[in-house]
C-alpha positions in Angstrom: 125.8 -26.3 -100.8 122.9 -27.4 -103.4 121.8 -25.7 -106.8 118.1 -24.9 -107.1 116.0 -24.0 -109.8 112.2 -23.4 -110.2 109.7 -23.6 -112.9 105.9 -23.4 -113.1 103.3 -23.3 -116.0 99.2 -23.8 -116.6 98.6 -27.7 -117.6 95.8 -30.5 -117.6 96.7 -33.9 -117.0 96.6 -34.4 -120.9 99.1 -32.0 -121.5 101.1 -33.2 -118.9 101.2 -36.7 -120.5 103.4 -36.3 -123.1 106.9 -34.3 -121.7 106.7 -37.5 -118.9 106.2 -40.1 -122.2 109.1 -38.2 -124.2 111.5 -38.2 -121.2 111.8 -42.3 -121.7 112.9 -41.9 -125.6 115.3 -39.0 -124.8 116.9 -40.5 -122.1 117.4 -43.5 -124.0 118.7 -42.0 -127.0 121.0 -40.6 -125.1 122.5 -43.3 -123.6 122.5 -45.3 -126.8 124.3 -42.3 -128.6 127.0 -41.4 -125.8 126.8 -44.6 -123.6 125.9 -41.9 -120.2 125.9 -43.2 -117.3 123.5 -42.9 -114.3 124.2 -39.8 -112.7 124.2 -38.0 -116.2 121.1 -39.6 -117.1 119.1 -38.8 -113.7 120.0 -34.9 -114.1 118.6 -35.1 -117.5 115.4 -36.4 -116.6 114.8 -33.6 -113.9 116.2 -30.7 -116.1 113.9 -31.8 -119.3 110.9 -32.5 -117.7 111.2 -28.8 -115.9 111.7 -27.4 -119.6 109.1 -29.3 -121.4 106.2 -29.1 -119.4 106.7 -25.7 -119.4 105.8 -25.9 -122.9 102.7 -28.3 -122.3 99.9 -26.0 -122.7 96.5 -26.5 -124.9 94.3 -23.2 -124.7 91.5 -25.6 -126.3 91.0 -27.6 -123.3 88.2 -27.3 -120.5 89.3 -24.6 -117.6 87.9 -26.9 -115.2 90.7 -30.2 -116.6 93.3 -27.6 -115.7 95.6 -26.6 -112.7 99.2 -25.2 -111.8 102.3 -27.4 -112.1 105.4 -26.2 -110.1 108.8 -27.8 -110.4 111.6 -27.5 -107.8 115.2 -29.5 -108.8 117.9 -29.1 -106.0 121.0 -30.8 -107.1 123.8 -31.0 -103.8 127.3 -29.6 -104.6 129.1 -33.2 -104.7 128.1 -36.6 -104.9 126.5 -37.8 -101.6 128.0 -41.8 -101.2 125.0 -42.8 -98.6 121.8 -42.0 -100.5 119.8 -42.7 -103.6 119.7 -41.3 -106.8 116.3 -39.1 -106.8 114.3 -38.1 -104.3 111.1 -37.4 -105.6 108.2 -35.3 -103.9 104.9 -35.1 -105.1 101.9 -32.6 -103.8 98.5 -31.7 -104.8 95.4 -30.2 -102.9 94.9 -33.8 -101.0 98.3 -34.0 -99.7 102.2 -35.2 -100.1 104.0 -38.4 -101.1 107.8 -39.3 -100.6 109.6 -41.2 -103.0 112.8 -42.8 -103.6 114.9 -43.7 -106.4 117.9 -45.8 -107.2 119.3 -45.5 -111.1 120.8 -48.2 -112.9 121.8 -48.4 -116.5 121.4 -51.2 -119.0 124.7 -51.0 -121.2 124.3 -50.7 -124.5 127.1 -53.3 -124.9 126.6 -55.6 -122.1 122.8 -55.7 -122.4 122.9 -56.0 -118.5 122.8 -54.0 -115.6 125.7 -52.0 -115.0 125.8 -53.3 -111.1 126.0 -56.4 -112.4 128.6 -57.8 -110.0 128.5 -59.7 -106.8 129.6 -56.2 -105.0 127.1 -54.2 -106.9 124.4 -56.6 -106.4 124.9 -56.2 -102.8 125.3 -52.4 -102.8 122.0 -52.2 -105.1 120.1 -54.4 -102.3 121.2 -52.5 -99.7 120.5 -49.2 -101.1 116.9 -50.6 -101.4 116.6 -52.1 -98.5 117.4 -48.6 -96.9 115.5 -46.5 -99.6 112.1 -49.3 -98.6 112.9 -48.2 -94.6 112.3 -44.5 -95.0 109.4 -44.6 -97.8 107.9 -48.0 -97.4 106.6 -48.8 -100.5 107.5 -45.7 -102.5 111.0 -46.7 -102.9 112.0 -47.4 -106.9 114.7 -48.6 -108.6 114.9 -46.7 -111.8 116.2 -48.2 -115.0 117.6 -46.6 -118.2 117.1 -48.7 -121.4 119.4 -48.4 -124.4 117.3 -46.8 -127.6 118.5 -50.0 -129.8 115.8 -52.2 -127.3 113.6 -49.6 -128.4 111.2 -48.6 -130.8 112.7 -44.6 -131.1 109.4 -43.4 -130.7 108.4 -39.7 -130.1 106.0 -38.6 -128.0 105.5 -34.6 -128.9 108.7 -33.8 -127.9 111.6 -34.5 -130.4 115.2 -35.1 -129.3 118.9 -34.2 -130.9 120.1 -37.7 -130.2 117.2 -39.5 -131.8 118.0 -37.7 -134.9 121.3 -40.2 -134.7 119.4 -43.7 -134.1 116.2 -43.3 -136.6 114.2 -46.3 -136.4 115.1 -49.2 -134.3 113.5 -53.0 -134.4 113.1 -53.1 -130.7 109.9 -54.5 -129.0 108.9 -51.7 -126.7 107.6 -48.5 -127.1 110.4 -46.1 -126.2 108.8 -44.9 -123.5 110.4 -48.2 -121.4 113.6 -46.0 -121.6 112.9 -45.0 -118.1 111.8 -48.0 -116.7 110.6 -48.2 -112.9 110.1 -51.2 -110.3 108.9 -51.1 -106.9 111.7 -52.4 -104.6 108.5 -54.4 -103.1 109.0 -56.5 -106.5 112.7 -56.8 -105.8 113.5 -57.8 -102.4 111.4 -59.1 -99.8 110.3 -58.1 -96.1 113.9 -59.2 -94.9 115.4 -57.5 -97.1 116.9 -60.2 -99.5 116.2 -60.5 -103.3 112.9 -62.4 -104.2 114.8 -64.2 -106.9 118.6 -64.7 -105.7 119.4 -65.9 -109.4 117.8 -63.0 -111.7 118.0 -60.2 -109.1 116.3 -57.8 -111.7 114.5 -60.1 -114.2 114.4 -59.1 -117.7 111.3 -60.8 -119.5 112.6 -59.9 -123.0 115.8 -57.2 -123.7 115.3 -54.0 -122.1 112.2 -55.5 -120.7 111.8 -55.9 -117.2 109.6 -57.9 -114.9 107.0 -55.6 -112.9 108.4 -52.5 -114.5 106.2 -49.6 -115.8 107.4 -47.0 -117.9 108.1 -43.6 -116.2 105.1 -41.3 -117.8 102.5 -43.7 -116.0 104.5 -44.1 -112.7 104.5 -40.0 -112.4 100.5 -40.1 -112.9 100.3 -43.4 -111.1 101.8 -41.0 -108.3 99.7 -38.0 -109.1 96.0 -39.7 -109.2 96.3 -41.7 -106.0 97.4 -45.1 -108.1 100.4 -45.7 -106.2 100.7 -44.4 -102.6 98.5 -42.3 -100.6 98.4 -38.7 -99.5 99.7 -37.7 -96.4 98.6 -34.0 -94.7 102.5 -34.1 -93.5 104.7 -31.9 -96.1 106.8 -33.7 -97.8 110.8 -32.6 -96.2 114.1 -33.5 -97.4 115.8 -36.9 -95.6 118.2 -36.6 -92.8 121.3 -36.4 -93.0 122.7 -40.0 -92.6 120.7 -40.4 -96.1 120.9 -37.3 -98.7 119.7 -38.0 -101.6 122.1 -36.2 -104.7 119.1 -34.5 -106.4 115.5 -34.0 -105.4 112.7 -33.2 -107.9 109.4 -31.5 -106.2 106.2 -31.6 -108.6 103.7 -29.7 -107.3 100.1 -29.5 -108.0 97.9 -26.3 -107.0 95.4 -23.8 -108.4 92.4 -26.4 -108.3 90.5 -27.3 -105.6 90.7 -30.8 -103.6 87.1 -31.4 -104.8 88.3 -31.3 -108.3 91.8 -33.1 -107.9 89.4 -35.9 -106.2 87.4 -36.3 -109.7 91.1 -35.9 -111.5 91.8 -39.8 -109.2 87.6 -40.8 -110.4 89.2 -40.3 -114.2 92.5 -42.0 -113.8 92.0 -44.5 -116.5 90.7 -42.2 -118.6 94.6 -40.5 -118.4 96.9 -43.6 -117.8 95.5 -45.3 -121.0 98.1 -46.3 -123.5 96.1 -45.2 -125.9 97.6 -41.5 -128.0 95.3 -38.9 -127.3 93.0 -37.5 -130.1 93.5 -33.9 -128.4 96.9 -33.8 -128.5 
């Protein structure tokens, strides 16, 4: 058995921008606050974006910057042992992508990865290596950062469990609270970690090598950054490899003559920079 739910609402890619920036800092509030763990953490993600960008509406902006964003979460009844985390499927007028996504938590105690064993070293690797056989290069591992690494920064949508941390001295925006890397950056084409010493290298605390926070990997995604459209609809794994909750984002209600001049403007909406309109 699975749990669905479904939510849709009117957006641009400007007002989409900031739920996907505020879902880093909630996340790691949280699991500064109440030390969560992965599972917790991933159903979080899903169930906040659905409610804030249901929310992300500007009545200001240009008709032709907006279109229709529909979200699908299907969470199975128990834990699946053989799958990743997230399965993530993303459509617009030009076509699908498949993603994959393995979650791992950097203690707030430890400062390291909570597989951080020579068993869950080897699980982690394998559950990439089999995530990187169905999706290629749209496998992830996704990587919850404590708020103290942070900076407790909000993005337009405010949290209860930043209200506990205020501001912390950390050196990245706190948007890095969901941090993704492309397995591609982890292990190689046989399947074996580039770096056999620092599997998952941290550059500085809670910052990691190759990662990108998860606001611009969702419009990486969306604009044709990362990955390419295929005219095949995107379908749930088999069997052998069920993924414990799937997330479909949805694009529709704009033509694929106008989504193609969305992908012309990509820098213009994956800048760092806040937005004056917002």
């Amino acid at each position: 058995m699975s749990t669905a739910t479904s939510f849709s609402a009117t957006v641009s890619m400007l007002t989409a921008k900031p739920p996907f920036q505020s879902i880093g800092s909630h996340l790691s509030a949280k699991l500064e606050c109440f030390n969560t763990d992965e599972r917790t953490l991933t159903d979080e993600l899903c169930d906040m974006l659905c409610i804030w960008l249901m929310h992300a509406h500007d009545p200001n902006l240009p008709v032709v910057d907006k279109f229709t964003l529909s979200l699908r979460k299907t969470t199975v009844h128990q834990e699946v042992v053989n799958g990743a985390d997230l399965e993530l499927r993303v459509a617009s007028p030009l076509g699908a992508k498949h993603c994959l996504l393995q979650a791992k938590v950097l203690d707030p105690d430890t400062k390291k990865l909570r597989c951080a064993s020579t068993q869950g070293w080897e699980d982690l690797r394998k559950q990439l290596v089999k995530a990187r056989a169905h999706v290629a290069d749209l496998a992830f591992l996704l990587v919850y950062v404590p708020g103290a690494m942070l900076t407790s920064q909000s993005y337009g949508h405010d949290t209860y469990e930043q209200n506990f941390l205020g501001l912390q001295f950390g050196g990245l925006d706190s948007c890095f609270g969901a941090t993704v890397v492309a397995a591609s950056k982890l292990i190689d084409k046989n399947g074996d970690w580039i770096d056999a010493t620092n599997k998952v290298v941290q550059l500085s605390p809670g910052n990691f090598q190759f990662g990108v926070p998860f606001w611009k990997f969702m419009l990486e995604l969306m604009l044709c950054r990362r990955g390419t459209w295929s005219d095949k609809e995107p379908s749930f794994l088999v069997e052998d490899y069920k993924s414990f909750r799937s997330l479909d984002v949805e694009a529709s209600a704009v033509t694929p003559q106008r989504w193609g001049e969305f992908q012309e403007r990509a820098d213009e909406w994956l800048s760092d920079r806040p937005n004056r309109n917002l």
